[in-house]
C-alpha positions in Angstrom: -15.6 65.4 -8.5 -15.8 61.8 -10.3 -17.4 59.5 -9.2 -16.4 56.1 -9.1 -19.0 54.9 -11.9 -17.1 57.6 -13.8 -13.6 56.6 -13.3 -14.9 53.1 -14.1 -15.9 54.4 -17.5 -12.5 56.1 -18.0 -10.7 52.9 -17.0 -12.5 50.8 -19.8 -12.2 53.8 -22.1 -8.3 53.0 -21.5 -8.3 49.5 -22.2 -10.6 50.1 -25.3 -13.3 48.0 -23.8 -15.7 50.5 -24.9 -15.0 54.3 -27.2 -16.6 57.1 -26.8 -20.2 57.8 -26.9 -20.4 54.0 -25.9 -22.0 52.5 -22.5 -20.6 49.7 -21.2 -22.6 46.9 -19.8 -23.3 46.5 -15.9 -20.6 43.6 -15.8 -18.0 45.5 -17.2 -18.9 48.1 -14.9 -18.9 46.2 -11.8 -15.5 44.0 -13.0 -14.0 48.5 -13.3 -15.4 49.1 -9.8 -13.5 46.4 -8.0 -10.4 47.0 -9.6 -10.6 50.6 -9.0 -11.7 49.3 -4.9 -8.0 47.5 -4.8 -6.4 50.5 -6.2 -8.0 52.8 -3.0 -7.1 49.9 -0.9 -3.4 49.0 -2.0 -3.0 53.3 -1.7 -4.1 53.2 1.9 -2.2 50.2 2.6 1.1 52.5 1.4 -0.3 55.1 3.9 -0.7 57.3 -0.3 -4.0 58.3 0.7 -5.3 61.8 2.5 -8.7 61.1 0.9 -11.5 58.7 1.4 -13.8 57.8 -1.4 -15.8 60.4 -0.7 -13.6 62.9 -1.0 -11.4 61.9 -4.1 -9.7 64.8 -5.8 -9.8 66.0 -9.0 -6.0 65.6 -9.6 -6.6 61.3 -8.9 -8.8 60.9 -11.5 -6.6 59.9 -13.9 -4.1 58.0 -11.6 -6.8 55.9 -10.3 -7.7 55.1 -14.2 -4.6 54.3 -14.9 -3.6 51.7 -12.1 -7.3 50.7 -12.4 -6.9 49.9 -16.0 -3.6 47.8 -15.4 -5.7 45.7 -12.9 -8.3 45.1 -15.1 -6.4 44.3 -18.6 -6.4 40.8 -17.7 -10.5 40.4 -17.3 -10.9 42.0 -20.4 -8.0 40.5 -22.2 -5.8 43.1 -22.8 -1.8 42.6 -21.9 -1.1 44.3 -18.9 1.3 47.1 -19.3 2.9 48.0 -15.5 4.3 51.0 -16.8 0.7 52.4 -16.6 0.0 51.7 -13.0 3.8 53.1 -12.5 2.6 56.3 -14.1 -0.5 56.5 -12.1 1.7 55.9 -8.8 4.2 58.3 -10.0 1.6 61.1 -10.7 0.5 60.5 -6.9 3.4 60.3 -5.7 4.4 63.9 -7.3 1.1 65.7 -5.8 1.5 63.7 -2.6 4.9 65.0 -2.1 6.2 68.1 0.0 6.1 70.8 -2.6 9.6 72.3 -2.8 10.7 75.9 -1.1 13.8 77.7 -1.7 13.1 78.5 2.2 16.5 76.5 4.1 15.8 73.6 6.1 16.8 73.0 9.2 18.4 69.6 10.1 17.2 67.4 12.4 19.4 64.9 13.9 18.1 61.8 16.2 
């Protein structure tokens, strides 16, 4: 499991703030962290998340980088590009989701 110091790195990795084999200063690391905070937070405002920080699984990793990394561009000067946090959200959304059965369904009618 990540943790968040590690998706933190990932997100600056994605907006080229630092490459690979780089460390990135505590500042940068700090401005990742709080962006990645408002990601978790905005999730569980959409009632997205089964998982507290704690608990984070492996399959968010990159979904949190990538709606992180939108959030950020702006500190570090790089465009924002919404169709990465709509990726991330999308990814989410597609692990999130009922998985599909070719078991019928039964109506329910209020």
């Amino acid at each position: 499991m990540a943790t968040k110091r590690d998706l933190a790195i990932t997100l600056l990795r994605k907006l080229g703030v630092v490459g690979d084999g780089q460390t990135p200063d505590a500042s940068d690391i700090q401005i990742a962290e709080e962006k990645l905070d408002a990601v978790h937070a905005i999730l569980l405002a959409k009632r997205k998340l089964h998982w507290t920080w704690d608990d984070v699984p492996v399959y968010a990793n990159e979904p949190y980088a990538m709606m992180g990394a939108f959030l950020a561009a702006p500190e570090f000067s790089v465009p924002p590009d919404i169709r990465i946090w709509q990726a991330g959200e999308s990814l989410l959304n597609s692990v999130n989701s009922a998985p599909i059965t070719d078991a019928p369904a039964a109506g329910e009618y209020f």
